[in-house]
C-alpha positions as CSV (number, residue, x, y, z in Angstrom):
1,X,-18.7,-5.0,19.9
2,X,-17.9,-7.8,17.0
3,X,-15.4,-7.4,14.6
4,X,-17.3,-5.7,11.3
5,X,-16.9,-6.5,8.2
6,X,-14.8,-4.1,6.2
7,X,-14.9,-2.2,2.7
8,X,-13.9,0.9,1.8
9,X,-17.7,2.4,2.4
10,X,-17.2,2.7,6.3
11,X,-14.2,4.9,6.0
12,X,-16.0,8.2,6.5
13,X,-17.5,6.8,9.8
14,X,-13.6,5.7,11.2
15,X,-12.8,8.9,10.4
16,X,-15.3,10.9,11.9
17,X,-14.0,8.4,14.9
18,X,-10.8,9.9,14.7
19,X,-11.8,13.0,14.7
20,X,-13.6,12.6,17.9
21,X,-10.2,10.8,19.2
22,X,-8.2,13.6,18.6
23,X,-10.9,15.9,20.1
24,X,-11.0,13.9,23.2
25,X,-7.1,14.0,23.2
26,X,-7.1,17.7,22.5
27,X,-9.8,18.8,25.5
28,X,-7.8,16.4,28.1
29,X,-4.6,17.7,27.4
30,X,-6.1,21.7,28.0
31,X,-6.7,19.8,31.3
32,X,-2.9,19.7,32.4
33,X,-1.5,22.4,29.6
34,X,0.9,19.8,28.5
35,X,1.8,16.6,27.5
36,X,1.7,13.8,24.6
37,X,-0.4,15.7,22.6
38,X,1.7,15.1,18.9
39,X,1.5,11.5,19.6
40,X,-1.8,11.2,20.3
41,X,-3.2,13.2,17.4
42,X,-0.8,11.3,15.2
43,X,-2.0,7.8,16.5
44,X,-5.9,8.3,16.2
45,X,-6.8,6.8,12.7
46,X,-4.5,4.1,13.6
47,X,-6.9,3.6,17.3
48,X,-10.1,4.8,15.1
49,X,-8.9,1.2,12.8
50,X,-8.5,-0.9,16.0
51,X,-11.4,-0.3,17.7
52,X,-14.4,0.9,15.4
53,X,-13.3,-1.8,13.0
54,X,-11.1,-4.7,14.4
55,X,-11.5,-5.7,18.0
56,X,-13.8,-7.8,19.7
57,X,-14.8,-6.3,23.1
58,X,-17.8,-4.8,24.9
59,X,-17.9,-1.0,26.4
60,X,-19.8,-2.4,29.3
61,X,-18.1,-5.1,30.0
62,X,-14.6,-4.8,29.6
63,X,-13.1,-7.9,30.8
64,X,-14.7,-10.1,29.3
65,X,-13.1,-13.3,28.4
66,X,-14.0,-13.4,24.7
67,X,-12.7,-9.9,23.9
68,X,-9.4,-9.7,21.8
69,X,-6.6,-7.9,24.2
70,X,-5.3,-4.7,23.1
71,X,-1.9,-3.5,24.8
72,X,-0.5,-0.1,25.0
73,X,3.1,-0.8,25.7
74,X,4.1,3.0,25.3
75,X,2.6,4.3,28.8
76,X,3.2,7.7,27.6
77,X,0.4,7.3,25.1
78,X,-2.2,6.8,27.5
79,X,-3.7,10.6,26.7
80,X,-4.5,8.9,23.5
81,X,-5.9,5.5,24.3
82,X,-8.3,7.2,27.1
83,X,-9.4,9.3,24.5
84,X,-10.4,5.9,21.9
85,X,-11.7,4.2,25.1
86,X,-14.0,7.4,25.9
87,X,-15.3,7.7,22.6
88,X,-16.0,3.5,22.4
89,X,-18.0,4.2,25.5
90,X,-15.3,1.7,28.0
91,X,-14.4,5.6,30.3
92,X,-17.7,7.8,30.8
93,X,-17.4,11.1,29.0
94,X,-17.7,13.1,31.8
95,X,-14.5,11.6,33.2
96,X,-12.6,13.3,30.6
97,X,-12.0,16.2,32.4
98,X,-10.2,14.6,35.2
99,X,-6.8,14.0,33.5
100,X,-3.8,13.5,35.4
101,X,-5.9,15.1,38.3
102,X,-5.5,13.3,41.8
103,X,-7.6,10.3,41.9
104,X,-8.4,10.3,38.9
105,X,-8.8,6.8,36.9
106,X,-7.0,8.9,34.0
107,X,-3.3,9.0,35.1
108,X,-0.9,10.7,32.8
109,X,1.1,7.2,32.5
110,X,-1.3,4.4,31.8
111,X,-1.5,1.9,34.3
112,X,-4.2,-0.5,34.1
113,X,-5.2,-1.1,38.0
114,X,-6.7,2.3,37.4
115,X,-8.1,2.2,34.2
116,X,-11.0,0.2,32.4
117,X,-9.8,-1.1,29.5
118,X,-6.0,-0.3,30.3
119,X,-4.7,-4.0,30.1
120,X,-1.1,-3.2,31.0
121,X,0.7,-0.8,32.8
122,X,3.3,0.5,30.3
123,X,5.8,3.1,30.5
124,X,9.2,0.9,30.5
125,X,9.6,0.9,26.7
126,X,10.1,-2.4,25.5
127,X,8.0,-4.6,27.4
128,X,4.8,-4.6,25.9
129,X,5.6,-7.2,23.1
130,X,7.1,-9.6,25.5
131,X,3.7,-9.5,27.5
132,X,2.0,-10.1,24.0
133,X,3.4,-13.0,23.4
134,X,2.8,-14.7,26.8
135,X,-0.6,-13.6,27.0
136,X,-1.1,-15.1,22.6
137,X,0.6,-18.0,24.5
138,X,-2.0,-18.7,27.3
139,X,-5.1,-17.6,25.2
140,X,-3.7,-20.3,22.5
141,X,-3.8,-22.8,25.8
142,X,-7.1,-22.2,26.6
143,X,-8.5,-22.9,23.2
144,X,-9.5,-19.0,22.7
145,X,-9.7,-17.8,18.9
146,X,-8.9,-14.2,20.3
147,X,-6.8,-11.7,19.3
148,X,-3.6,-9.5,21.0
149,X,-2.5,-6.5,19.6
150,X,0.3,-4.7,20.7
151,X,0.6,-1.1,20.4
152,X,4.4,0.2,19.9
153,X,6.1,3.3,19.2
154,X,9.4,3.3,17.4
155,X,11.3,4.3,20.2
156,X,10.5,0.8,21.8
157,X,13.0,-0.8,19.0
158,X,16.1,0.6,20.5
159,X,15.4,-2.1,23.1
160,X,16.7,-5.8,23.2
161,X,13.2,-7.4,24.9
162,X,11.5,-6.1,21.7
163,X,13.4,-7.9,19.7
164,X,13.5,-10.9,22.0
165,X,10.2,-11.1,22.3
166,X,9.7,-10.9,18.6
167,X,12.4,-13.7,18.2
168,X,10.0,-15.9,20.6
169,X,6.8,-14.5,18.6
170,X,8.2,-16.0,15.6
171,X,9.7,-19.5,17.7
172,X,6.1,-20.2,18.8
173,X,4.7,-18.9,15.2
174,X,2.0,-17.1,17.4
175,X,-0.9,-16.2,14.6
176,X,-3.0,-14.8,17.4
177,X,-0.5,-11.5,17.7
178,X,-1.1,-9.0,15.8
179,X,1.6,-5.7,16.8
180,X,1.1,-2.2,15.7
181,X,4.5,-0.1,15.5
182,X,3.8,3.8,15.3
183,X,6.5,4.9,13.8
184,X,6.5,9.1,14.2
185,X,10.5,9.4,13.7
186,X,10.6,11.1,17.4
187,X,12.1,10.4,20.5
188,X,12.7,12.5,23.9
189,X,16.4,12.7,22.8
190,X,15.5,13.7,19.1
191,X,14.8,12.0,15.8
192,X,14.5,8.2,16.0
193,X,16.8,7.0,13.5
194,X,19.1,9.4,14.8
195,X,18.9,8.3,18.3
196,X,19.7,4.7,17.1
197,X,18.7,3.7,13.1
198,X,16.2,1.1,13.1
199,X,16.1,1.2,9.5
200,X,14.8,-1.7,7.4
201,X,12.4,-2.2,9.1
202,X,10.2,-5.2,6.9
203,X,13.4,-6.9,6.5
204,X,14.2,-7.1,10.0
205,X,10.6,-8.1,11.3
206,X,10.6,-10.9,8.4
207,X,13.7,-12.2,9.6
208,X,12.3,-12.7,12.8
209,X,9.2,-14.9,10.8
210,X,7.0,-12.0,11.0
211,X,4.3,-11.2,8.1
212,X,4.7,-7.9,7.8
213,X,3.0,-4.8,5.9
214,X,4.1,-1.0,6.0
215,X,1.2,1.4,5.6
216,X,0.9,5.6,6.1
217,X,-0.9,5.1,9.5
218,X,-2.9,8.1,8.9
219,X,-4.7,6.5,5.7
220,X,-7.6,5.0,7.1
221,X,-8.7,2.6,4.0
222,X,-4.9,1.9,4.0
223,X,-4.9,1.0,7.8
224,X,-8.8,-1.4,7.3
225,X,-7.2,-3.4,4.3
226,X,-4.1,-4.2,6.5
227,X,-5.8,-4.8,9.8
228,X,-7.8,-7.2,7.7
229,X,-5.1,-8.6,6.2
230,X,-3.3,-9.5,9.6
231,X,-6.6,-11.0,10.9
232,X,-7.2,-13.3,8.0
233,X,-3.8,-14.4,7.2
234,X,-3.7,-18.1,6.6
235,X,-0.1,-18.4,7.3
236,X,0.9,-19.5,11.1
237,X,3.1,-17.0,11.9
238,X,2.8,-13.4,14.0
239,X,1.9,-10.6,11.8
240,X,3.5,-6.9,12.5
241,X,1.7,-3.5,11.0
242,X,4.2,-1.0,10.8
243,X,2.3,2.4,10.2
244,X,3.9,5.4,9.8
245,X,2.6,8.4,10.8
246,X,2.7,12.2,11.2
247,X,3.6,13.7,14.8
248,X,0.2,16.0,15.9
249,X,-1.6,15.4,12.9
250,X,-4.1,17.5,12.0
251,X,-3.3,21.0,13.7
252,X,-0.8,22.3,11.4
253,X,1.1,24.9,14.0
254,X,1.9,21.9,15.9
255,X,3.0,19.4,13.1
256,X,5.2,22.3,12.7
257,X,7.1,22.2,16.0
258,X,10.8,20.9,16.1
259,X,10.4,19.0,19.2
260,X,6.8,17.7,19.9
261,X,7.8,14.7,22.1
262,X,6.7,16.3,24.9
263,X,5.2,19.3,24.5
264,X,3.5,22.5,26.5
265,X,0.7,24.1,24.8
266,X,-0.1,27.8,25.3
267,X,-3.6,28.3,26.9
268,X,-4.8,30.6,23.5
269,X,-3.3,27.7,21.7
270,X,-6.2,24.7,22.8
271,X,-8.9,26.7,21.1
272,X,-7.1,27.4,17.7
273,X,-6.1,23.4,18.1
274,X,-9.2,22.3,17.9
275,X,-10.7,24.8,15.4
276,X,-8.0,23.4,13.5
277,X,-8.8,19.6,13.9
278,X,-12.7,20.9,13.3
279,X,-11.6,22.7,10.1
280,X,-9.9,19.2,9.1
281,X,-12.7,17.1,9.4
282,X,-15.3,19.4,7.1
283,X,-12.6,20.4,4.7
């Protein structure tokens, strides 16, 4: 799948891709009764942008050389990147219902010797930009024109590799990395700027020789005019999207939950979730 072209016409098709993400997410975690449900529904327009509008890669093929590299460096996402990579065709549908089942290719932590599609094994936050910027390095070495994006939750900024890696990002002035921060203002231990304030974030990032935009991460045309403007930024330098976004958005009795960083749903609950994220996408 090429890269599209973008304008603001195509939104209603990214977000009738999200809403399939979120009902992917939604039907896998019924699987377990549990899980990283909030993040996953609050990440899908931003995984709707990436791969129904951005990336380069082919569903059949998913190592191919030519495809732009997309890393989830938050393992406990991986609910929500299975669910993009079924609807995009990478994971058969029918494998859906094997989540965090033994033998599954679907583990509950993403680790990619499992999983088509999965290019890293996250799940020690904090490491996923550092691999970024080796692999921009190498692809940069080999001639490639490719793309890495870098998934990232706000959690990983509490730790010194992110920041290090970001530092080298800038050194090398790596325009082939492209890193996506979800920022959802929750951690396991609480609220992320109370767990350790991160706060400003542009001002950081462009001290590190970042370009950097700030968008609501669940506005899709938002989301398409920035991914755009990452990938056709003339200036050498890594660019950073910082996208904020809303914690199990889109069922309302969840976004309404103290503590959704890990969270048990109720067995009557999954049906009245996705009524809800149904209800959302005729409304």
């Amino acid at each position: 799948m090429e890269a599209r072209t973008t304008t603001r016409a195509n939104a209603p098709a990214l977000e009738e891709r999200a809403w399939r993400i979120r009902r992917n997410a939604l039907r896998m975690g019924e699987v377990q009764g549990q899980g990283y449900i909030a993040q996953a529904l609050g990440v899908a327009d931003v995984l709707a942008v990436s791969y129904f509008h951005a990336l380069r890669y082919r569903p059949e093929e998913p190592d191919w050389e030519g495809r732009d590299r997309f890393l989830l460096s938050i393992g406990h996402y991986a609910i929500a990147l299975y669910a993009v990579l079924i609807e995009a065709g990478v994971i058969p549908q029918d494998e859906l219902e094997t989540y965090g089942t033994d033998d599954s290719r679907l583990p509950m932590s993403g680790m990619a010797s499992y999983t088509p599609g999965m290019e890293i094994s996250g799940g020690s936050l904090g490491i996923g930009l550092g691999i970024a910027v080796g692999i921009g390095l190498g692809l940069k070495r080999k001639g490639s024109d490719r793309f890495v994006y870098n998934l990232m939750s706000d959690g990983e900024l509490d730790e010194g590799p992110t920041w290090e890696a970001a530092m080298s990002a800038g050194h090398w002035r790596l325009d082939n990395l492209i890193c996506v921060v979800d920022v959802n203002r929750m951690q396991a231990d609480g609220v992320s700027t109370g767990v350790l304030n991160f706060e400003p974030l542009p001002a950081k990032w462009e001290a590190f020789g970042w370009h950097v935009q700030r968008v609501d991460g669940n506005d899709i045309p938002a989301l398409v005019r920035a991914f755009d403007a990452a990938r056709h930024l003339a200036e050498p330098k890594p660019r950073v999207i910082i996208c904020d976004t809303r914690m199990a958005k889109g069922v309302p009795f969840l976004e309404a939950r103290e503590k959704s960083h890990f969270i048990r749903v109720e067995a009557d609950e999954w049906a009245l979730a996705i009524e809800a994220v149904d209800a959302g996408r005729t409304a």
